[in-house]
C-alpha positions in Angstrom: 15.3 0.9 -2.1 13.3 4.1 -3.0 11.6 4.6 -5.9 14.6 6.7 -7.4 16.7 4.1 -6.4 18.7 5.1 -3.4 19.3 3.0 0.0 18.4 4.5 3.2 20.8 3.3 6.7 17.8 2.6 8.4 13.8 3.2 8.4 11.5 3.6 11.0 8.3 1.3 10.7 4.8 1.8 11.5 3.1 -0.5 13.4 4.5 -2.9 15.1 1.1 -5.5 15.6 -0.3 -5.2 12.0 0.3 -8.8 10.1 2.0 -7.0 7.2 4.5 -5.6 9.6 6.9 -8.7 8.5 7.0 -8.0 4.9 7.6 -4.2 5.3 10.8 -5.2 7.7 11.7 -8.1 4.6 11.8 -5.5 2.1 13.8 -3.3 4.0 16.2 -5.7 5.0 16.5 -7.4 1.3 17.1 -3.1 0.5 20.6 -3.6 2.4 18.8 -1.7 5.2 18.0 -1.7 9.2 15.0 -1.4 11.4 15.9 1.4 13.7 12.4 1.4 15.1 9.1 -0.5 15.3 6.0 2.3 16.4 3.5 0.5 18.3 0.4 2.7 18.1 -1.6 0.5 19.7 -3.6 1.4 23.0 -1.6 -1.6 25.5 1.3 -0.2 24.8 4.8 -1.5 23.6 5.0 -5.6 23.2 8.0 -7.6 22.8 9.1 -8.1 18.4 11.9 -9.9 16.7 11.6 -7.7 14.0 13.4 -5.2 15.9 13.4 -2.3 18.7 9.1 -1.5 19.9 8.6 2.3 20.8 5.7 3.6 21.9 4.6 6.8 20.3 5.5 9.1 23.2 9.2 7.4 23.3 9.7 8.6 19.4 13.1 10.9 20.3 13.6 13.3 16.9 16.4 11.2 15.2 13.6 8.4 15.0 10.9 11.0 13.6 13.5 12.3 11.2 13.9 8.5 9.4 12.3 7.3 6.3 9.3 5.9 7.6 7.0 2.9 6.2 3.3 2.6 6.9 2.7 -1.6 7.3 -1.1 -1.6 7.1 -2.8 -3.2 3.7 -6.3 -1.5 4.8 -6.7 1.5 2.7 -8.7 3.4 5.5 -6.1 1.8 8.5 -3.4 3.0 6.6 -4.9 6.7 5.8 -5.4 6.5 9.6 -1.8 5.9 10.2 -0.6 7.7 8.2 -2.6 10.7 10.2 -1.4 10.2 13.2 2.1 9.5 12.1 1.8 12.9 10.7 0.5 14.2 13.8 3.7 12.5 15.9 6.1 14.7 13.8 7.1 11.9 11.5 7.5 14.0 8.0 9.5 11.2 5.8 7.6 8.9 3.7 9.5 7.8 0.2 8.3 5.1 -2.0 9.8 1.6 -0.3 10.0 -0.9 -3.5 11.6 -4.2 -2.8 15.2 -4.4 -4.8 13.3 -7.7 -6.7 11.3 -5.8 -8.9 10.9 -4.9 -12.5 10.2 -1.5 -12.7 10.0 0.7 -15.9 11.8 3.5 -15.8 8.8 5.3 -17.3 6.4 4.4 -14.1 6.3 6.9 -11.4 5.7 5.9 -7.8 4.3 8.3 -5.4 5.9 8.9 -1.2 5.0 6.5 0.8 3.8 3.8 -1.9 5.5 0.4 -0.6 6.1 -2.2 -3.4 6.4 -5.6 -2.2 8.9 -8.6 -3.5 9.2 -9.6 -7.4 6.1 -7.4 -8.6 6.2 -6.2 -12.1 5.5 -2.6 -13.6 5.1 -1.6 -17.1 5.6 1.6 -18.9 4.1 4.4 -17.8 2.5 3.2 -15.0 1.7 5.9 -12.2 1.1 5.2 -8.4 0.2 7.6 -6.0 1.0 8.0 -2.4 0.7 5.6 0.5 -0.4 3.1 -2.0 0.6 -0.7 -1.0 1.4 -3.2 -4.2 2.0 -6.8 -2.8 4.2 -9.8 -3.9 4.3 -11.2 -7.6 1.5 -8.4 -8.5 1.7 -7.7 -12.7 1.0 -3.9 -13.2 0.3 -3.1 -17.0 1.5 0.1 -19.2 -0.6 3.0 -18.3 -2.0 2.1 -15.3 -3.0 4.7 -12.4 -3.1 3.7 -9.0 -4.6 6.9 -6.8 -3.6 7.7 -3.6 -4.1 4.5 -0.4 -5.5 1.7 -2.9 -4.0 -1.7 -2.4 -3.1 -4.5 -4.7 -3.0 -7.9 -3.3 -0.5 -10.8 -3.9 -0.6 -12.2 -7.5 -3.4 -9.2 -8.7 -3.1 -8.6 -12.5 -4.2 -5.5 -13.8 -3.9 -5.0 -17.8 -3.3 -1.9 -19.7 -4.5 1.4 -19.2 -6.5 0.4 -15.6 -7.7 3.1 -13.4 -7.8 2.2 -9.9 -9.3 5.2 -7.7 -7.6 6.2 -4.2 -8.7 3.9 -1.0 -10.1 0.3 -3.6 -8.4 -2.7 -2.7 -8.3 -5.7 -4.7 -7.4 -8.8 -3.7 -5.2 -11.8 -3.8 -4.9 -13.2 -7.8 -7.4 -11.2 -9.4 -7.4 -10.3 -12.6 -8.6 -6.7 -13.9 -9.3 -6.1 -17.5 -7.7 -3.0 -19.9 -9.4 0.0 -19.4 -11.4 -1.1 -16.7 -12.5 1.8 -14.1 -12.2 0.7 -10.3 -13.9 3.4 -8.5 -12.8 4.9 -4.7 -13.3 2.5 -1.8 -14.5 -0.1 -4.0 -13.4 -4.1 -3.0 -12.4 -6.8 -5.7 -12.6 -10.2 -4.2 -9.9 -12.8 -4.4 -9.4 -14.5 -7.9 -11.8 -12.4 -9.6 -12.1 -11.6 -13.2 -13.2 -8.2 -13.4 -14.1 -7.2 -17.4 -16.1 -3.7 -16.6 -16.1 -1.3 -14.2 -16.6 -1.5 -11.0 -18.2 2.0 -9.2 -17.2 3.2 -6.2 -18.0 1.6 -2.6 -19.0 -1.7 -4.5 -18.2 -5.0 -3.2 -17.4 -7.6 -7.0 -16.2 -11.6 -6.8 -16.6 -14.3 -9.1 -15.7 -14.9 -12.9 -16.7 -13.3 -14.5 -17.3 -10.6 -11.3 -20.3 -9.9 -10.1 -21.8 -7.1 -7.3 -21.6 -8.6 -4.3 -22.9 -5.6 -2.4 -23.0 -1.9 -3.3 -22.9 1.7 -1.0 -19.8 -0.4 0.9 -17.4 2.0 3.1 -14.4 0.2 2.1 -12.4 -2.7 2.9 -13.1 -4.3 6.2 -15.3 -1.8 6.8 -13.5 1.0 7.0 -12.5 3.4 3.7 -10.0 6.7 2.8 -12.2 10.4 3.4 -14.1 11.9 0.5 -11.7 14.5 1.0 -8.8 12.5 -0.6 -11.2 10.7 -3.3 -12.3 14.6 -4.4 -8.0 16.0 -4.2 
């Protein structure tokens, strides 16, 4: 469903070759929703999915442009990227795609484009930007503001009043203290215990977390533009 709720017919889903392409399609289909489309943006062209109908980007006819549309990249900076040249291919509908499975307080607000995956939960007055991607069984506390392209991984639990700037990405079961700053393009490693903040373009693991490496671009190498960190 959207984040007010409502059920689209169908959605359009781009890519077709990224490994979180699955769980996109699963949440739309546990919505009560089709695939009409899969985009396949990738150089070789169309391939062959079981997910659903492959277009290439030049077969997009304008009743598949004009569909809600759902961005299936977990990279911050691959997922600004798509989201740019989905733009730029005329697609102009991006709601908020949040698995029918979750708890949701009716005091969080979730930005277009934002995909929440199955049976996460989100506190009071939680705020999430745009294009932001929250994945299975994460725990979002009251207060909480997720900026614009960061990702939460499966099983992530972020306390009270967390700050997580646009394009950081943390991973799978971490845990992230109240109040504790994540700063833009900044990388928490799997299972870490992160109990201060974290600046931006760091790399932290470990429990209690500890810098890894520091002046990072982003997650696999690749981070959102200073122009959206500075919006």
């Amino acid at each position: 469903m959207t984040s007010d709720g409502a059920v689209s017919a169908s959605w359009l889903i781009y890519t077709s070759r990224s490994g979180y392409t699955a769980e996109v399609a699963e949440i739309v289909w546990r919505a009560g929703a089709e695939i009409a489309a899969l985009v396949d943006n990738m150089p070789d062209g169309p391939m062959p999915s079981p997910l659903g109908r492959v277009v290439a980007p030049s077969e997009l006819t304008d009743d598949l442009r004009s569909l809600p549309t759902a961005i299936a990249m977990t990279t911050p900076g691959h997922r600004f990227a798509c989201v740019a040249e989905a733009t730029e291919l005329g697609i102009r509908s991006f709601p908020a795609l949040v698995d029918p499975t979750c708890v949701v307080s009716r005091t969080a607000t979730i930005g277009p484009g934002t995909v929440v995956n199955a049976s996460v939960t989100i506190a009071a007055n939680a705020r999430f930007g745009r294009f932001v991607h929250v994945n299975r069984s994460a725990s979002v506390g009251h207060d909480a503001e997720i900026e614009d392209y960061a990702t939460l991984g499966p099983g992530s639990v972020l306390a009270g009043f967390i700050t997580v700037d646009p394009g950081a990405y943390i991973g799978a079961g971490a845990i992230i203290a109240p109040r504790v700053h994540l700063g833009a393009n900044s990388t928490v490693g799997a299972g870490a215990v992160v109990l201060r903040d974290v600046p931006e373009r760091t790399v932290v693991a470990g429990n209690p977390a500890r810098v890894l490496r520091d002046e990072d671009v982003g997650f696999e190498g690749v981070g959102v533009p200073s122009s959206i960190i500075t919006e």
